[in-house]
C-alpha positions in Angstrom: 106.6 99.2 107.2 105.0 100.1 103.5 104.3 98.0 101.0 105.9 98.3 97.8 105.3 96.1 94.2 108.0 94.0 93.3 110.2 95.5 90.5 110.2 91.2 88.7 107.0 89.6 89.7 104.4 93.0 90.8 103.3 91.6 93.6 102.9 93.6 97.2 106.1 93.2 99.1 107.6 94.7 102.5 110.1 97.6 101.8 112.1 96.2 104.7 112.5 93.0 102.8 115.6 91.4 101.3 114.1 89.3 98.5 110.9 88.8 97.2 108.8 86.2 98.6 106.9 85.0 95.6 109.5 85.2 93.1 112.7 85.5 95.2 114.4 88.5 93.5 117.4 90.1 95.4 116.4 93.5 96.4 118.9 94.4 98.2 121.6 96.3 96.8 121.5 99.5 94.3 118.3 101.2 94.4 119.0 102.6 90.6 119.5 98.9 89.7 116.5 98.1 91.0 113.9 101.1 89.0 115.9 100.3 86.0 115.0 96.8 86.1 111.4 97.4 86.6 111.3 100.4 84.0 112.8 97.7 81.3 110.6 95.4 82.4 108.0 98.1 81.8 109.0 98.9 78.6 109.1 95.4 77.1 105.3 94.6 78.5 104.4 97.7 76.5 106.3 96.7 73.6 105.0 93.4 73.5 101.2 94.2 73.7 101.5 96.9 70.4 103.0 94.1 68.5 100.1 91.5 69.8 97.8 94.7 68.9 99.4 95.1 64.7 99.2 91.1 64.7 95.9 91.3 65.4 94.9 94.2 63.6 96.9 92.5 60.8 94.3 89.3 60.5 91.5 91.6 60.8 92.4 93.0 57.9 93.2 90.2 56.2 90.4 88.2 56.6 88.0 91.2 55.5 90.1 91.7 52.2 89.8 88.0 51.4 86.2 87.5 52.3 85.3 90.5 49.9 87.9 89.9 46.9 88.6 86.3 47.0 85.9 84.5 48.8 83.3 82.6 47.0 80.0 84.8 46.9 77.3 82.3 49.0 78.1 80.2 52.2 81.3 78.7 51.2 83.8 77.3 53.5 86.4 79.9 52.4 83.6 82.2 53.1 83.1 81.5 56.6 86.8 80.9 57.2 87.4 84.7 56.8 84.8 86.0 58.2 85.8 83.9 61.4 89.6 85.1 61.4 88.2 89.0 60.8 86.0 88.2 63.9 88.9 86.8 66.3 91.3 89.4 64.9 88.8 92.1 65.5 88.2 91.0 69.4 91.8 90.5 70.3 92.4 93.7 68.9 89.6 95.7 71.3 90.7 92.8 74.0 94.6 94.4 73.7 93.8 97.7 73.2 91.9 97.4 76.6 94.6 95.9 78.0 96.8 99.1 76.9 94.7 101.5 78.1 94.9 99.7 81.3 98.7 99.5 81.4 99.4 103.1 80.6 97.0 104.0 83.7 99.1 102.0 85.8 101.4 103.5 88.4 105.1 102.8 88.2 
């Protein structure tokens, strides 16, 4: 008996087992069915963190263009409103990329 990852949920199954104990997906049936599921599922994860990563590489951007053309010079509100959105932007965009990195090393 081996222990395989659930193609829905990822979790450490039985390959002997018929459905999946923590999420209950059928795994009976085709075996192509099956690695295509969990390669689309794949593929959307992927998909889904490079367009969190532009989002946030977006309001990184933004707030450093509007705290050096538009915002006040001095301590203004507007100020410190950009900086703070160019600081969470820049995070979330090492925090993703991280989180890519990651993913890609992952096994199928």
């Amino acid at each position: 008996m081996a222990l395989i990852a659930c193609p829905k949920c990822r979790k450490r199954i039985s390959d002997k087992a018929e459905s999946c104990q923590h999420c209950h997906e059928v795994l009976v049936g085709d075996p192509e069915k099956i690695r295509t599921g969990a390669r689309i599922k794949r593929i959307e994860k992927s998909a889904r963190l490079m367009t969190y990563s532009f989002f946030a590489l977006i309001m990184f951007i933004a707030g450093i263009a509007y705290s050096g053309m538009y915002a006040e010079t001095g301590a203004s509100w507007d100020k410190w409103g950009s900086q703070i959105v160019s600081g969470v932007g820049f995070i979330w965009y090492i925090v993703l990329r991280v989180q890519i990195m990651l993913f890609k090393k992952e096994k199928d």
